[in-house]
NUDOGU-441229 format. One record per atom (N, C-alpha, C): residue in three letters; x, y, z. Coordinates in steps of 0.2 Angstrom, whole numbers, padded with zeros to 4 digits, always signed. Example, Ala and Ser with C-alpha at 12.3 -4.5 7.8 and 13.67 -1.06 7.14 Angstrom:
% residues 2
ALA+0066-0028+0039
ALA+0062-0022+0039
ALA+0066-0016+0039
SER+0064-0011+0035
SER+0068-0005+0036
SER+0064+0000+0039
***
This chain:
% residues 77
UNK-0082-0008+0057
UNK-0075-0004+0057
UNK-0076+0003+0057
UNK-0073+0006+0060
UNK-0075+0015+0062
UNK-0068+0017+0058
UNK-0068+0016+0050
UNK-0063+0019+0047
UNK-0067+0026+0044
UNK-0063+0032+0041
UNK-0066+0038+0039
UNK-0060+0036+0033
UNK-0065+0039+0029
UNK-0063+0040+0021
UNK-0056+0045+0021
UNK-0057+0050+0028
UNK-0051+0055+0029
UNK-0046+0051+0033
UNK-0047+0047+0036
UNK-0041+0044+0038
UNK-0037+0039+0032
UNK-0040+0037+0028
UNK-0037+0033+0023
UNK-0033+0037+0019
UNK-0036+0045+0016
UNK-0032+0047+0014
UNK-0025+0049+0018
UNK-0025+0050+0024
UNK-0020+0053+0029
UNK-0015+0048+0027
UNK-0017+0040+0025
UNK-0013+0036+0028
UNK-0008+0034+0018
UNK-0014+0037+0016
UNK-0011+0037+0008
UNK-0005+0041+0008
UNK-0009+0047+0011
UNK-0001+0051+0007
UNK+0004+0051+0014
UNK+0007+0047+0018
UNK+0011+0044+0023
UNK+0016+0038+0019
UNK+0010+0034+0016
UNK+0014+0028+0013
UNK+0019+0030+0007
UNK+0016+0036+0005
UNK+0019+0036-0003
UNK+0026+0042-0001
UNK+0024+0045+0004
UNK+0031+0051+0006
UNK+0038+0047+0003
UNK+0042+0051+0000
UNK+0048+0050-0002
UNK+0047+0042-0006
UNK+0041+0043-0009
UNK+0044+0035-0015
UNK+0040+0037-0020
UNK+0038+0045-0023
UNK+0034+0045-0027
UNK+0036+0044-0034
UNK+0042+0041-0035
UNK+0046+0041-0042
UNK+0044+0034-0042
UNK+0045+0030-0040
UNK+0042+0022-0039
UNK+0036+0020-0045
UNK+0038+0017-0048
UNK+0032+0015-0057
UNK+0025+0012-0051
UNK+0027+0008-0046
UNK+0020+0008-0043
UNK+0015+0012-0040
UNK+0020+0019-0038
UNK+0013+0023-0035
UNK+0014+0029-0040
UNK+0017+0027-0045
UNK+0014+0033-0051
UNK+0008+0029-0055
UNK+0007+0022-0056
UNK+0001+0018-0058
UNK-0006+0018-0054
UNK-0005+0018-0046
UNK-0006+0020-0040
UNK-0012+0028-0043
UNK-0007+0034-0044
UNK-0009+0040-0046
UNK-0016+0042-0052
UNK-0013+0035-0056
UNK-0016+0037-0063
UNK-0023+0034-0058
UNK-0025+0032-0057
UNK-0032+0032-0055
UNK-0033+0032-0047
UNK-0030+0038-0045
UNK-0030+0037-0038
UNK-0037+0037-0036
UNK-0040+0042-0038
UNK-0049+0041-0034
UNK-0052+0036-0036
UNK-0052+0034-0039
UNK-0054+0026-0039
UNK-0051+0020-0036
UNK-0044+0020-0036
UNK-0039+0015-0030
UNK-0043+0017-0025
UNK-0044+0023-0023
UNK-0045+0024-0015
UNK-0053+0022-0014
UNK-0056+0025-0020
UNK-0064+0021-0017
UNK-0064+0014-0016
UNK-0062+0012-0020
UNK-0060+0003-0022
UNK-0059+0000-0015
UNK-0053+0003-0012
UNK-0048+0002-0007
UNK-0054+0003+0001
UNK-0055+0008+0000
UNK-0061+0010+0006
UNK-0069+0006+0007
UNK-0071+0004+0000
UNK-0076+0001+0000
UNK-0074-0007+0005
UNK-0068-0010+0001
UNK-0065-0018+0001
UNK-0064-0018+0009
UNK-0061-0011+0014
UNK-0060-0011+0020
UNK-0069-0011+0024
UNK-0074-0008+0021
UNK-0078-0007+0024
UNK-0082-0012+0025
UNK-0082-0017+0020
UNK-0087-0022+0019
UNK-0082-0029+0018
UNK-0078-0028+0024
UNK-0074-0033+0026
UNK-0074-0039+0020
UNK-0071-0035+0012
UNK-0068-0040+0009
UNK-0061-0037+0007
UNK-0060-0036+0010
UNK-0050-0034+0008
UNK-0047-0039+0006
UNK-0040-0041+0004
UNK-0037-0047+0003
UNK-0029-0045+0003
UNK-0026-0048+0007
UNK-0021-0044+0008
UNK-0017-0048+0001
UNK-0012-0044-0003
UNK-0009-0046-0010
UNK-0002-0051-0007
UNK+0000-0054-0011
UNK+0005-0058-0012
UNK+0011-0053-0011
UNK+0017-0055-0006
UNK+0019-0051-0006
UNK+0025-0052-0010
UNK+0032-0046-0012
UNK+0040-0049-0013
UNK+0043-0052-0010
UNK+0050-0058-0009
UNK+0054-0057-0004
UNK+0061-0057-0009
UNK+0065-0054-0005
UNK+0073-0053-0007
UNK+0077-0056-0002
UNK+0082-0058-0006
UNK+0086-0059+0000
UNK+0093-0057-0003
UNK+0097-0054+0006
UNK+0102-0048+0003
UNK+0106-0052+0008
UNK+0112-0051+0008
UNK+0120-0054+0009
UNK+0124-0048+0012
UNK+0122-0043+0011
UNK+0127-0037+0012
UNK+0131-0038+0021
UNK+0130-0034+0026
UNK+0137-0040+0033
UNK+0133-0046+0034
UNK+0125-0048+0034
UNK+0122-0053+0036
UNK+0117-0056+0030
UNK+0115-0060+0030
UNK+0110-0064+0024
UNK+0104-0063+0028
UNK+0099-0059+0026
UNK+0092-0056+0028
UNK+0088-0057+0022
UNK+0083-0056+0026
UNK+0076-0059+0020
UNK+0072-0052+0022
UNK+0071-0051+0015
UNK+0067-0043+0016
UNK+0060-0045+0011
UNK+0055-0040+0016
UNK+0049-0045+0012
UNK+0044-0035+0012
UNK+0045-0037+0005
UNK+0039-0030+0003
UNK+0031-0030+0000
UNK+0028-0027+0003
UNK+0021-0025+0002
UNK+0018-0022-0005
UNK+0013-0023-0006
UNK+0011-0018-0011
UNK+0011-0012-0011
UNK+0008-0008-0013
UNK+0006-0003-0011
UNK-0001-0001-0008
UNK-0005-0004-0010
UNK-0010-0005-0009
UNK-0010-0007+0001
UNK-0007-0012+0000
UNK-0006-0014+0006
UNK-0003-0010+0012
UNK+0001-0008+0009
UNK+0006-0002+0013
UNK+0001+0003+0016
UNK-0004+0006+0011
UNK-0006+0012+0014
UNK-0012+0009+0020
UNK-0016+0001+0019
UNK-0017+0000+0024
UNK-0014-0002+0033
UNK-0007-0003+0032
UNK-0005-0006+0036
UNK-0003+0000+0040
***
């Protein structure tokens, strides 16, 4: 995989724009350099694992199933 440690961060602070109030990427925060080493290693040495995700479902004019990512997951996607 021809990932660069500078792309993963690009892709961090992309993810996080306008949600930095969120309890998950303020947890995210408290150890960011090591999330990202974590994150970057688990990409390189092709053990990633994609997380279990949320689903909601909303009623508002139609009944939709909205399905949310982690954050972790986010910032690889």
């Amino acid at each position: 995989m021809n990932l660069s440690y500078s792309d993963l961060e690009n892709s961090y602070y992309r993810s996080r724009k306008w949600k930095r109030k969120k309890r998950e990427i303020i947890q995210w925060e408290e150890n960011e350099e090591k999330n990202m080493k974590e994150l970057y290693n688990d990409l390189c040495k092709d053990k990633y694992i994609i997380s279990p995700t949320k689903r909601y479902i909303i009623k508002d004019p139609v009944v939709r199933e909205i399905i949310v990512l982690s954050f972790r997951d986010r910032i690889v996607q």
